[in-house]
N, C-alpha and C positions, 0 to 999 in steps of 0.2 A: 238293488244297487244300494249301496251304504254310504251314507252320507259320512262328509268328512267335518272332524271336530278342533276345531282352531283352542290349539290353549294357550295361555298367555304364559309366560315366566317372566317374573318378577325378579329383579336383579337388586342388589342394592349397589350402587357406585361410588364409591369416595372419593369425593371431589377435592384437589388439591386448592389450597387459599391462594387465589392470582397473584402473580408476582410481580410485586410494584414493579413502573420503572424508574431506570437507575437515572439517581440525576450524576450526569458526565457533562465534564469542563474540556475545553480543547486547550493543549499542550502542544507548542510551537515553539518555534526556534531554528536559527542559523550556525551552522558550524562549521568555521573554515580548513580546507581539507591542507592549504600550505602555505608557508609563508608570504607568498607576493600575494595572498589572497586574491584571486582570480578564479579559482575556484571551490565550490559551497556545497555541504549537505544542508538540503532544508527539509525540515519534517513538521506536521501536524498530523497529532492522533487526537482520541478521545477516551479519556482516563475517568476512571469512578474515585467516590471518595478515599478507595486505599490505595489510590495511585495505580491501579491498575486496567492495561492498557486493552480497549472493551471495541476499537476501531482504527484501524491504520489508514486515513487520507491519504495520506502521500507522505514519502520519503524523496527526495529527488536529489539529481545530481545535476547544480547551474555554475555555468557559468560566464563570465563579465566578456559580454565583447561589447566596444565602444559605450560605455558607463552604461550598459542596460545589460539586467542576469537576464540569460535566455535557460531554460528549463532543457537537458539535453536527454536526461531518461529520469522514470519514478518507478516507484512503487507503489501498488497500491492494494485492496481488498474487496473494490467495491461496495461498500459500505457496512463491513464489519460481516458480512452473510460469507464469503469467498473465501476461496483461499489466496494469498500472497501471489500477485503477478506483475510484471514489467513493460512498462511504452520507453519505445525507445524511439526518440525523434530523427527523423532520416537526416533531411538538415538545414539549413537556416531558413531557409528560404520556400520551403516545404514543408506544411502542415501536415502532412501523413505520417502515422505513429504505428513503427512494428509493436504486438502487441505476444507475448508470449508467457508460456508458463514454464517452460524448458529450463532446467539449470536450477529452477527457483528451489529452496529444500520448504517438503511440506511438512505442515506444523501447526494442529490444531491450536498452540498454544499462542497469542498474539505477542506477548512479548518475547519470547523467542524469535519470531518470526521479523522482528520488529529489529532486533539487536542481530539475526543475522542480515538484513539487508542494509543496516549499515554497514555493516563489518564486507561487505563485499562491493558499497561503494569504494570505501575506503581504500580497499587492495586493487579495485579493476578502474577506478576513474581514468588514469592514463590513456587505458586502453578505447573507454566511451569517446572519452576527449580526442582522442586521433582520428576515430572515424566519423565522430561529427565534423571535424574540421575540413578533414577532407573531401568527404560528398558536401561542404559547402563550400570547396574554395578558398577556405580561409587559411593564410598563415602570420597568426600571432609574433613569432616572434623573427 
């Protein structure tokens, strides 16, 4: 019987120099979608120092019933790991949030991703805005 001989290999590794982390500031702000201002894009991300956007919190689309903004859908990334997804609030009165990826365009890139969800508040709030109002019963005007 022959015994078995264990060799060793010696590797050399090049270790890469750990990569600080970044110091990022949060970048917020409200922007009114019309003029009776009633309804609002609000957004908070997290930017490094070239301005460049490292985490999308939220994007959302509120707005004012009886002098209090309610949140009707966002966006988000779940902490900067994800990709770009949507909660959309059923309705006022009901805490349950559809939660979907569908529709959303993928995009490794955050600011991209960032500039298209506004740009599609922008164009579809109407439409958010009708179905909230309606599975809450409510009619504004």
């Amino acid at each position: 019987m022959a015994k078995k001989i264990r060799k060793h290999i010696v590797t050399n590794v090049l270790f890469k120099k750990p990569v600080s982390k970044e110091e990022l500031t949060t970048w917020n702000g409200d922007i009114p979608l019309n003029i009776a201002k009633y309804d609002r894009i609000s957004f908070s991300v997290l930017i490094n120092k070239r301005r460049e956007i490292r985490k999308i919190e939220n994007i959302s689309y509120d707005i004012l019933i009886e002098d209090r903004w309610v949140n009707v859908m966002r966006y988000d990334d779940h902490g900067g790991v994800g990709l770009l997804h949507k909660h959309i609030k059923v309705a006022l009165n009901d805490e349950r949030e559809i939660r979907s990826s569908g529709g959303v365009k993928k995009s490794p890139n955050k600011q991209t991703q960032f500039r298209w969800a506004f740009k599609d508040i922008q164009k579809n709030y109407l439409n958010y805005r009708t179905k909230f109002l309606k599975n809450s019963n409510i009619d504004l005007y």
